[in-house]
PDB file of N, CA, C and O in Angstrom:
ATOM      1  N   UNK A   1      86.805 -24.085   7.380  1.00  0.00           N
ATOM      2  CA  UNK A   1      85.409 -24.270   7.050  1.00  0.00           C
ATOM      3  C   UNK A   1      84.862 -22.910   6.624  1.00  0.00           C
ATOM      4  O   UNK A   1      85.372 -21.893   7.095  1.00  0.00           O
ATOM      5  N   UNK A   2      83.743 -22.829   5.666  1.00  0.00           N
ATOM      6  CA  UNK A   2      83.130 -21.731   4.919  1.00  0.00           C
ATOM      7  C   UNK A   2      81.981 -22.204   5.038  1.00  0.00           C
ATOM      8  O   UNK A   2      81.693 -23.382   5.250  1.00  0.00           O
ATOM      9  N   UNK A   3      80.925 -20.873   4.844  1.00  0.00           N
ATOM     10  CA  UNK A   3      79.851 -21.069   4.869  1.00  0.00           C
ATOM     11  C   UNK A   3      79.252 -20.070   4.043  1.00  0.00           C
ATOM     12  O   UNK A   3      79.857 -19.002   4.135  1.00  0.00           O
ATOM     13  N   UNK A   4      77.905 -20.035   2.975  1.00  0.00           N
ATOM     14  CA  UNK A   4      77.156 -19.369   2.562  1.00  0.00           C
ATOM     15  C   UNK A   4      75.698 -19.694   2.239  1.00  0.00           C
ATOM     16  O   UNK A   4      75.375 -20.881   2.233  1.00  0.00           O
ATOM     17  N   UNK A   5      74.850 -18.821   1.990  1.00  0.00           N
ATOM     18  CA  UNK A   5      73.456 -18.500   2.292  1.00  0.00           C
ATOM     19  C   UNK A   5      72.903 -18.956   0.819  1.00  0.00           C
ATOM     20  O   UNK A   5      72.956 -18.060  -0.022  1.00  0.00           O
ATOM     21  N   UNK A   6      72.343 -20.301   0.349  1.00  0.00           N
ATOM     22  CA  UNK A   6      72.249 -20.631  -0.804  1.00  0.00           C
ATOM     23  C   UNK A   6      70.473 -21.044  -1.007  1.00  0.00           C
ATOM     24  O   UNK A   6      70.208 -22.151  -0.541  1.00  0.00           O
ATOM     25  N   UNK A   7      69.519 -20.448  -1.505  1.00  0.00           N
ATOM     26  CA  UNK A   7      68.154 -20.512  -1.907  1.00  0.00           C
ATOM     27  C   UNK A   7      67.481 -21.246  -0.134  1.00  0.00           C
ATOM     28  O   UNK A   7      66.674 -22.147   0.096  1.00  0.00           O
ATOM     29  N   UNK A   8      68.233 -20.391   0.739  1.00  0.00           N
ATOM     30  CA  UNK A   8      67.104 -21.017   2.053  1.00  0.00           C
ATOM     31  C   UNK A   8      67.538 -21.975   2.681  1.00  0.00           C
ATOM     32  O   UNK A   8      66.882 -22.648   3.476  1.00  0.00           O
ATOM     33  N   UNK A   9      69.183 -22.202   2.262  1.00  0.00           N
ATOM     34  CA  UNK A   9      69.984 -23.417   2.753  1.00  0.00           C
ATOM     35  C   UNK A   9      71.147 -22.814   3.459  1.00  0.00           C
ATOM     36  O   UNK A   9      71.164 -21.600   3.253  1.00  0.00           O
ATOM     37  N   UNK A  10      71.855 -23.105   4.006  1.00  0.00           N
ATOM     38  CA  UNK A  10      73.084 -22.673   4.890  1.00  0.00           C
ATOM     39  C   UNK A  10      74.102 -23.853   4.462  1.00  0.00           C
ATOM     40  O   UNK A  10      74.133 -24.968   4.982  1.00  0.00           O
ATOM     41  N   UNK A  11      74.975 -23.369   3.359  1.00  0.00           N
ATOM     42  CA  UNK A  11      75.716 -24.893   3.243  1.00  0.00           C
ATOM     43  C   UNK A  11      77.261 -24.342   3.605  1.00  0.00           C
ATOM     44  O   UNK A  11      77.626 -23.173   3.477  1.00  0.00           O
ATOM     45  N   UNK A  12      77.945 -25.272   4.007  1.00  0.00           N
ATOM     46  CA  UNK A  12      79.257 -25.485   4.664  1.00  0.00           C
ATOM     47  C   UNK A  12      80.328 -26.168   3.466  1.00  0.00           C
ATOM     48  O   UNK A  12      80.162 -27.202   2.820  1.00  0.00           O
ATOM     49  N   UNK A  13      81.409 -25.255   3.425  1.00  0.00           N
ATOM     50  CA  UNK A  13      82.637 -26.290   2.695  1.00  0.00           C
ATOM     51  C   UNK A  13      83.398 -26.660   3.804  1.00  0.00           C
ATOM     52  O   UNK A  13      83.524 -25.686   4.548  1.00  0.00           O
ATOM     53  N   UNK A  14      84.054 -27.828   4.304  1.00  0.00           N
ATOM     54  CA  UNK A  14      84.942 -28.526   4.724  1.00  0.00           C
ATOM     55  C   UNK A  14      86.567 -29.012   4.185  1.00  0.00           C
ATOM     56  O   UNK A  14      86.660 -29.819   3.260  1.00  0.00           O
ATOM     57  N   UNK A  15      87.492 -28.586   4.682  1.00  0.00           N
ATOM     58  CA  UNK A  15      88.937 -28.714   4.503  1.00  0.00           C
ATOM     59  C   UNK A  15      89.114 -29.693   5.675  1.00  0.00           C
ATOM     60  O   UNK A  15      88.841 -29.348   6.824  1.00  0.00           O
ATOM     61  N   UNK A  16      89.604 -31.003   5.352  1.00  0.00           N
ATOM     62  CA  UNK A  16      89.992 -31.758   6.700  1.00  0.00           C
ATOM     63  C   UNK A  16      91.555 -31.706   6.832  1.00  0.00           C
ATOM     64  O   UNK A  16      91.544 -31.587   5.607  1.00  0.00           O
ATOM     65  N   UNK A  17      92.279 -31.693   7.005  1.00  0.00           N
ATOM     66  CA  UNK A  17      94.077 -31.823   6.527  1.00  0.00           C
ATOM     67  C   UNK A  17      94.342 -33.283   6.878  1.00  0.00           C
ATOM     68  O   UNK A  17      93.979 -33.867   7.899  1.00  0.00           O
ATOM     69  N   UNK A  18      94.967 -33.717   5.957  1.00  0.00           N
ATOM     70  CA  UNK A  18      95.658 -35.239   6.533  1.00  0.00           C
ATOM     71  C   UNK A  18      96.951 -35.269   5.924  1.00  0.00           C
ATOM     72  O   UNK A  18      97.310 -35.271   4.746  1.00  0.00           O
ATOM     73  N   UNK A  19      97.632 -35.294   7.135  1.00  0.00           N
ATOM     74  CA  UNK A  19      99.168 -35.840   6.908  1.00  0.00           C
ATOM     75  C   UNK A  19      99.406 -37.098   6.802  1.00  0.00           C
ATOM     76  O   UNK A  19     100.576 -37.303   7.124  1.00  0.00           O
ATOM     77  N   UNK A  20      98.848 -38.083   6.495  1.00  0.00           N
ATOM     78  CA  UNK A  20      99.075 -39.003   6.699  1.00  0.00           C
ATOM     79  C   UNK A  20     100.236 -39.719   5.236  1.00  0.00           C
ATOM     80  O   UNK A  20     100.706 -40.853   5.151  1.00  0.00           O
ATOM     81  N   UNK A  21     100.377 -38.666   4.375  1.00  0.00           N
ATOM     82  CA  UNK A  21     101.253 -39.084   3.192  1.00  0.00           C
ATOM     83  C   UNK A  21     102.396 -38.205   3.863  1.00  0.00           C
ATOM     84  O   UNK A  21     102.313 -37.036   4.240  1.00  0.00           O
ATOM     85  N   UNK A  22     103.616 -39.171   3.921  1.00  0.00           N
ATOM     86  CA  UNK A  22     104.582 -38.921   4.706  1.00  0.00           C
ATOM     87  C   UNK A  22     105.512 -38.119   3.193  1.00  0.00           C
ATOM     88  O   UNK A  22     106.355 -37.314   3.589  1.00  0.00           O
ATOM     89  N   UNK A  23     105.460 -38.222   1.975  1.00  0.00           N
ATOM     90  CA  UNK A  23     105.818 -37.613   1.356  1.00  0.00           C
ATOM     91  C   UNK A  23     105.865 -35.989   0.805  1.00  0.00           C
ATOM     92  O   UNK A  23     106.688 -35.308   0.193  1.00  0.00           O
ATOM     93  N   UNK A  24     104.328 -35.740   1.453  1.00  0.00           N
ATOM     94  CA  UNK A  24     104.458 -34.014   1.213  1.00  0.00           C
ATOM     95  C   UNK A  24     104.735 -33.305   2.324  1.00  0.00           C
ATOM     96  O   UNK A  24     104.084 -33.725   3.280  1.00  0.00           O
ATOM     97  N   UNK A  25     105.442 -32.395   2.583  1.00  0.00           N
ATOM     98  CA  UNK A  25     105.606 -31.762   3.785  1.00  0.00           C
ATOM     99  C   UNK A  25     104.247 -30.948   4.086  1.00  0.00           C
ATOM    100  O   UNK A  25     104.230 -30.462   5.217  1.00  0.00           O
ATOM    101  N   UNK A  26     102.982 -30.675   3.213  1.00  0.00           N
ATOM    102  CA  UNK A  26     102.382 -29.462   4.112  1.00  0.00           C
ATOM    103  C   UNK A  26     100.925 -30.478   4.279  1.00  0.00           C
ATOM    104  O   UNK A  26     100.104 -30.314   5.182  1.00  0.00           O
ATOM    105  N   UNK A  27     100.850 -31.251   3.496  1.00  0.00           N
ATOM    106  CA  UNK A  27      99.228 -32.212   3.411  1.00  0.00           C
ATOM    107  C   UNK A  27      98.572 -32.123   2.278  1.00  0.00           C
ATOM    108  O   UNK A  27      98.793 -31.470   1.258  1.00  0.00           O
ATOM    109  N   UNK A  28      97.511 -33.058   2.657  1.00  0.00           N
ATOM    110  CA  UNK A  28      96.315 -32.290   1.716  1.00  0.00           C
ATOM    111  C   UNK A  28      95.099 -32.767   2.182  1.00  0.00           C
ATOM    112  O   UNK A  28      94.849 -33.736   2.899  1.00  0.00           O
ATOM    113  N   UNK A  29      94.206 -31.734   1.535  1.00  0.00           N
ATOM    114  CA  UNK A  29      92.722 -31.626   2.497  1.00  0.00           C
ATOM    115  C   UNK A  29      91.794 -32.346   1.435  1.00  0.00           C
ATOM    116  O   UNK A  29      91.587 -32.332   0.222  1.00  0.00           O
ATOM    117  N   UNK A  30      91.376 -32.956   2.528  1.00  0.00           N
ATOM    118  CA  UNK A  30      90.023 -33.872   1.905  1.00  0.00           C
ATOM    119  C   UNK A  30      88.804 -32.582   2.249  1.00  0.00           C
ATOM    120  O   UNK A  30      88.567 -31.873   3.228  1.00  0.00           O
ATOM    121  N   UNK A  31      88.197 -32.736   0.831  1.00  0.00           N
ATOM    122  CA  UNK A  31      86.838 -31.968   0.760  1.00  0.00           C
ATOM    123  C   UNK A  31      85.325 -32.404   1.318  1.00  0.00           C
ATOM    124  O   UNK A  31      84.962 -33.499   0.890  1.00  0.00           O
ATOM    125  N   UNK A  32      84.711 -31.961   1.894  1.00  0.00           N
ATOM    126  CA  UNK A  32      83.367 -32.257   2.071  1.00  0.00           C
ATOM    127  C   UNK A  32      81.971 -30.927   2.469  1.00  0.00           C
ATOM    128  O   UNK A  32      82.158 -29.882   3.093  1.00  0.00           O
ATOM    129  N   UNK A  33      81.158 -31.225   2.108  1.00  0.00           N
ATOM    130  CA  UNK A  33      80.218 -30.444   2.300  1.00  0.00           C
ATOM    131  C   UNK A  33      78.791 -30.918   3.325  1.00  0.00           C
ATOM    132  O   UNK A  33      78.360 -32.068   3.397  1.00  0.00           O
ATOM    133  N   UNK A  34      78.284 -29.839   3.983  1.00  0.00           N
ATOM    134  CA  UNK A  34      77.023 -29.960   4.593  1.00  0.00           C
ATOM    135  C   UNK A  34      75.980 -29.168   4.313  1.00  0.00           C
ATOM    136  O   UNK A  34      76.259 -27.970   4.281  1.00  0.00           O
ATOM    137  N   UNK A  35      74.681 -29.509   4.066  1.00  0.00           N
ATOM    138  CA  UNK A  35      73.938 -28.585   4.132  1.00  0.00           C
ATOM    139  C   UNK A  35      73.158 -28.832   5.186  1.00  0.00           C
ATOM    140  O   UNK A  35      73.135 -29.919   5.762  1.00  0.00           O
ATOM    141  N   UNK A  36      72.052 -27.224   5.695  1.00  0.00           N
ATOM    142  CA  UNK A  36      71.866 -27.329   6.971  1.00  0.00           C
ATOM    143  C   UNK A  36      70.397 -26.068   6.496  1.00  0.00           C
ATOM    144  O   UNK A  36      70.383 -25.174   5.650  1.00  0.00           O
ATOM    145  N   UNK A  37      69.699 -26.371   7.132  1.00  0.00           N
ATOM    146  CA  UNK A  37      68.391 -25.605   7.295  1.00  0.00           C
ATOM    147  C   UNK A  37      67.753 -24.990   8.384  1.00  0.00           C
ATOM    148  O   UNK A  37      66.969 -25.923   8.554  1.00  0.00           O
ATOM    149  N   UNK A  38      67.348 -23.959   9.519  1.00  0.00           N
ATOM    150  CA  UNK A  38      67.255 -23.418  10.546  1.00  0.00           C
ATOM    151  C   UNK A  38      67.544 -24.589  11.268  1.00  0.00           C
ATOM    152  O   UNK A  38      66.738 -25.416  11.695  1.00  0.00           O
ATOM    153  N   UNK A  39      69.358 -24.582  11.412  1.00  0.00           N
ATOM    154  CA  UNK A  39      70.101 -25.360  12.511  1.00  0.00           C
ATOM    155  C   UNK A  39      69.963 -26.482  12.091  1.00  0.00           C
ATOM    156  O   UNK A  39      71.165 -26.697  11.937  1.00  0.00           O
ATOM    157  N   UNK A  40      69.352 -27.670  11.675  1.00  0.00           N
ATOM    158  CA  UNK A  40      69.389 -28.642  11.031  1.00  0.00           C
ATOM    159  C   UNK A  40      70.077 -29.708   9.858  1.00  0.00           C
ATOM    160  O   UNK A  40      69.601 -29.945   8.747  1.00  0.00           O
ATOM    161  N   UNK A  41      71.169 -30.198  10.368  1.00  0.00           N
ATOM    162  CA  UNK A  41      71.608 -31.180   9.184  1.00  0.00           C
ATOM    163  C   UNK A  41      70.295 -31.917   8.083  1.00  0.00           C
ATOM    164  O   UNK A  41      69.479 -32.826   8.230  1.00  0.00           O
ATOM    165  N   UNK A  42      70.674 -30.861   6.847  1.00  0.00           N
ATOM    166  CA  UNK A  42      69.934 -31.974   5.872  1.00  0.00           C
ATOM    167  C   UNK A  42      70.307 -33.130   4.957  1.00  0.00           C
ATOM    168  O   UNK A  42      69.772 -34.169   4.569  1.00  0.00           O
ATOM    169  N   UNK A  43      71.908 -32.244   4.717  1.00  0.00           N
ATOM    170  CA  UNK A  43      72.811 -33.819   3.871  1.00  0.00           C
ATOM    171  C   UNK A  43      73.648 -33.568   4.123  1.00  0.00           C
ATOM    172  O   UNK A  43      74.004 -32.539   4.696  1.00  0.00           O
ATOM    173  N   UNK A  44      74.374 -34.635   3.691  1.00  0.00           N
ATOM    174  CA  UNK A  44      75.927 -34.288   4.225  1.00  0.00           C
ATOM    175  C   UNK A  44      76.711 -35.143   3.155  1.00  0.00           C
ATOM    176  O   UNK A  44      76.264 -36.279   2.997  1.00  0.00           O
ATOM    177  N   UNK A  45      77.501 -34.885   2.606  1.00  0.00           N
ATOM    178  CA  UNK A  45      78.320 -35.534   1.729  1.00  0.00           C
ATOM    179  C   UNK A  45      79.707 -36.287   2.048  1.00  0.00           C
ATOM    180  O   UNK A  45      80.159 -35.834   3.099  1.00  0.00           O
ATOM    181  N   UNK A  46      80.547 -37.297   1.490  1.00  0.00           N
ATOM    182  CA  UNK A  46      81.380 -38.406   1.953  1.00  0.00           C
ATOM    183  C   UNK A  46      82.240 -36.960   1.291  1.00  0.00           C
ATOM    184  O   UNK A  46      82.077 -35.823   0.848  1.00  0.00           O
ATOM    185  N   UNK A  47      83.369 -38.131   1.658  1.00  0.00           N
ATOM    186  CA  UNK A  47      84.603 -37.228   0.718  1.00  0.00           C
ATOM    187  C   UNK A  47      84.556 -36.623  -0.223  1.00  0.00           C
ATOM    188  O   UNK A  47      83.755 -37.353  -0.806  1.00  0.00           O
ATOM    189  N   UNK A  48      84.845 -35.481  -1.243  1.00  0.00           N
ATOM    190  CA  UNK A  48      84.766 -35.656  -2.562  1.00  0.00           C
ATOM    191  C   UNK A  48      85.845 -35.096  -3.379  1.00  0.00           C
ATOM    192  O   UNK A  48      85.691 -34.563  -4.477  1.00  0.00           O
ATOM    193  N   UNK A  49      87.069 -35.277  -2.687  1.00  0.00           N
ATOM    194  CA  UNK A  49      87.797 -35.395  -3.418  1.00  0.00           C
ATOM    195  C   UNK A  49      89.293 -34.983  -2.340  1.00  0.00           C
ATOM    196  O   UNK A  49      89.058 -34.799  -1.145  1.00  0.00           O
ATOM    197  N   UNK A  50      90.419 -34.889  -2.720  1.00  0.00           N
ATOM    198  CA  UNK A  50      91.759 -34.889  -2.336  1.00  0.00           C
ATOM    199  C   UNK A  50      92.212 -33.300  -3.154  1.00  0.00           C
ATOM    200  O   UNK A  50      91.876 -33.103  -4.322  1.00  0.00           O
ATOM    201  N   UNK A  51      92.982 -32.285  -2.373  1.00  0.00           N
ATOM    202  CA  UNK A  51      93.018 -31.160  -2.635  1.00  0.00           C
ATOM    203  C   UNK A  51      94.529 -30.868  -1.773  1.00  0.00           C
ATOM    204  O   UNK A  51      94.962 -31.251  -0.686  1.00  0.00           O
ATOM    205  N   UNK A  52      94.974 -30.133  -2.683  1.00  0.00           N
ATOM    206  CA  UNK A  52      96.674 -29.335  -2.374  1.00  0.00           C
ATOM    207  C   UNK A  52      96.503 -28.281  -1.841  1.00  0.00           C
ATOM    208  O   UNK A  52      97.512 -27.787  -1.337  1.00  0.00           O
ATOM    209  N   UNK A  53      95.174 -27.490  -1.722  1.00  0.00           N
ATOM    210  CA  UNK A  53      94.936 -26.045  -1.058  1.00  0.00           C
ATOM    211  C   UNK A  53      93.725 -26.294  -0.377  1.00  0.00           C
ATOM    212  O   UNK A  53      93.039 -27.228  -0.791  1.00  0.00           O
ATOM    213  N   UNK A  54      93.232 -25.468   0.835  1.00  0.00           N
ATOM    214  CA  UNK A  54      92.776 -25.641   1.689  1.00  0.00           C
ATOM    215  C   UNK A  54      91.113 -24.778   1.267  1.00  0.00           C
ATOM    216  O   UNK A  54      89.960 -25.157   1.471  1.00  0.00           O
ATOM    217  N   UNK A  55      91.540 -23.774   0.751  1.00  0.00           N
ATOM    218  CA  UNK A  55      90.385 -22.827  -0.133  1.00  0.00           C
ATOM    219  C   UNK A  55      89.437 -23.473  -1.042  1.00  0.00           C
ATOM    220  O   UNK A  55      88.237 -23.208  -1.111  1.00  0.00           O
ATOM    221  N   UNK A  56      90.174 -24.485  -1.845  1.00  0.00           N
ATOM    222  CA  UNK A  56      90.237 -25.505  -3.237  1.00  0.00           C
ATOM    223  C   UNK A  56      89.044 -26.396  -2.218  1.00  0.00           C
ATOM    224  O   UNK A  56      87.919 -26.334  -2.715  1.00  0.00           O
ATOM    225  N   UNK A  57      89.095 -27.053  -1.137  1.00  0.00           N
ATOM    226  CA  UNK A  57      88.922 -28.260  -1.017  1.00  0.00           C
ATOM    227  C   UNK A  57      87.438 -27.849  -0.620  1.00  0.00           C
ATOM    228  O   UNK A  57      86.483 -28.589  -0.858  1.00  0.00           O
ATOM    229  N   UNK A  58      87.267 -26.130   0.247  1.00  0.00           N
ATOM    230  CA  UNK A  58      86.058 -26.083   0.696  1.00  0.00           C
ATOM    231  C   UNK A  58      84.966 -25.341   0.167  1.00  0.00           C
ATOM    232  O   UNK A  58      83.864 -24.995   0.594  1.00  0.00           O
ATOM    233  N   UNK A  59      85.938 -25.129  -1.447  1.00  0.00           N
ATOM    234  CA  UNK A  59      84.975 -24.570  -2.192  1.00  0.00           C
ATOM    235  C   UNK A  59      84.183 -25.621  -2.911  1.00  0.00           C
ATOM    236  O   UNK A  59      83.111 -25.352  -3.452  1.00  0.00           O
ATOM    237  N   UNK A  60      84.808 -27.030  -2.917  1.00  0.00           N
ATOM    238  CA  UNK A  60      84.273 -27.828  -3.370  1.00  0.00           C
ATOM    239  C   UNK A  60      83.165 -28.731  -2.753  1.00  0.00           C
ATOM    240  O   UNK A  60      82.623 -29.596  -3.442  1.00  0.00           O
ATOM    241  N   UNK A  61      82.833 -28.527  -1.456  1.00  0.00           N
ATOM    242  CA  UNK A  61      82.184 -28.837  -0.215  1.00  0.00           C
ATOM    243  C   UNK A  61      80.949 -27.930  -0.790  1.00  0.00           C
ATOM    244  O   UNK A  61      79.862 -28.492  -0.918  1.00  0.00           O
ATOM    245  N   UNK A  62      81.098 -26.251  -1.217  1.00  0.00           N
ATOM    246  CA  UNK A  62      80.090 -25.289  -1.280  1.00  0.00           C
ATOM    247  C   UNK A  62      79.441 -25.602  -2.838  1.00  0.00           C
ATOM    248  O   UNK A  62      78.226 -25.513  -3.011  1.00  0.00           O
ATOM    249  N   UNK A  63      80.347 -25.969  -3.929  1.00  0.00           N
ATOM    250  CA  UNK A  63      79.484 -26.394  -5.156  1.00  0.00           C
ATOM    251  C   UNK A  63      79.056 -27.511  -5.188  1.00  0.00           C
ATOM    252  O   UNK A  63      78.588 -27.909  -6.255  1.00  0.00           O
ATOM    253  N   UNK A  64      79.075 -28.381  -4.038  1.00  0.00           N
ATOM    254  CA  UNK A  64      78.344 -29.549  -3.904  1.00  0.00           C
ATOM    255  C   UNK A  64      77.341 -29.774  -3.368  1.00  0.00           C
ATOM    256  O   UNK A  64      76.622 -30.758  -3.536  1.00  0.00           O
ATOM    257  N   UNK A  65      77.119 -28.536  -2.386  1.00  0.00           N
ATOM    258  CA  UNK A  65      76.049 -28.262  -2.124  1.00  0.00           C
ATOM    259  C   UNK A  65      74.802 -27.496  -2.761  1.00  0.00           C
ATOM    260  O   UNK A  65      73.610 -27.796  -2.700  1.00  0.00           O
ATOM    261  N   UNK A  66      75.430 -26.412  -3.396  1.00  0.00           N
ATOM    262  CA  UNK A  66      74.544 -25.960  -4.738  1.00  0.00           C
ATOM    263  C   UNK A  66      74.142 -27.142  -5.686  1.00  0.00           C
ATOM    264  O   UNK A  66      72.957 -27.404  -5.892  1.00  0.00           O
ATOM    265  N   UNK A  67      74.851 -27.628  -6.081  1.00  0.00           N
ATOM    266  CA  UNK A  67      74.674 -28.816  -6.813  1.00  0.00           C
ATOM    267  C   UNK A  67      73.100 -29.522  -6.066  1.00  0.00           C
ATOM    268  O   UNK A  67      72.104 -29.866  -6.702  1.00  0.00           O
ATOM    269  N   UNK A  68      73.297 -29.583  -4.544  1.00  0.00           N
ATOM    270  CA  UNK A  68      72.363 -30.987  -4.188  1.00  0.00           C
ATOM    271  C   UNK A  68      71.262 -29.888  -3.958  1.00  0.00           C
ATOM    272  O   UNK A  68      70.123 -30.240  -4.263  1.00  0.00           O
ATOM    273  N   UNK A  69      71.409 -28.699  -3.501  1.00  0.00           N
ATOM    274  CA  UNK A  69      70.090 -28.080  -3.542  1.00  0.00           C
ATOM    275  C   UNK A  69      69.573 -28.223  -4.641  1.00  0.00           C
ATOM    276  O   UNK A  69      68.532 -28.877  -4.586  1.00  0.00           O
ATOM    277  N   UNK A  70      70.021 -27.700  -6.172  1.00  0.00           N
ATOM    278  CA  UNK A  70      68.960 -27.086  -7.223  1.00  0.00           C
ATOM    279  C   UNK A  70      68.937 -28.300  -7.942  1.00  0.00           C
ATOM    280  O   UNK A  70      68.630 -28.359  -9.133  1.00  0.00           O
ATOM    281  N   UNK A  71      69.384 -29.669  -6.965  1.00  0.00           N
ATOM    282  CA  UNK A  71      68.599 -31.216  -7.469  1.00  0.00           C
ATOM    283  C   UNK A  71      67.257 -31.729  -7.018  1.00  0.00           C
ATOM    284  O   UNK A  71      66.442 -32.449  -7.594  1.00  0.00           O
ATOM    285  N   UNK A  72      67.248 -30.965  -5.419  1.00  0.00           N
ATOM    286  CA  UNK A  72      66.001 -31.386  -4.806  1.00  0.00           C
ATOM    287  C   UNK A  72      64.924 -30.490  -4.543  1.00  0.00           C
ATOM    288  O   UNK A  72      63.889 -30.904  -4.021  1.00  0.00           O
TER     289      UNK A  72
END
């Protein structure tokens, strides 16, 4: 998990690992993001996508959150 300081928001990337595909030996991480405001969950996003690197998955958690800030 990552975190950075985005226009007054505190948003989170998420790496989950799931082995559950018995075919790759190392996994792969499902992406997700949170944003959060003095301590406060404000959104939180489903999956958004399936990732081979762990960096990959929670950077995509953090541009999804930029994304939902400079929407609302």
């Amino acid at each position: 998990m990552t975190s950075e300081q985005y226009r007054g928001y505190t948003l989170w990337g998420h790496a989950i690992l799931d082995r559950s595909d018995e075919t790759t030996a190392r996994g792969r991480y499902a992406a997700s993001g949170t944003i959060t405001k003095e301590g406060k969950i404000v959104e939180a996003s489903g999956v958004l996508g399936n990732f081979d690197i762990e960096d990959e998955a929670e950077l995509a958690g953090l541009l999804w959150g930029r994304a939902w800030v400079d929407n609302h």
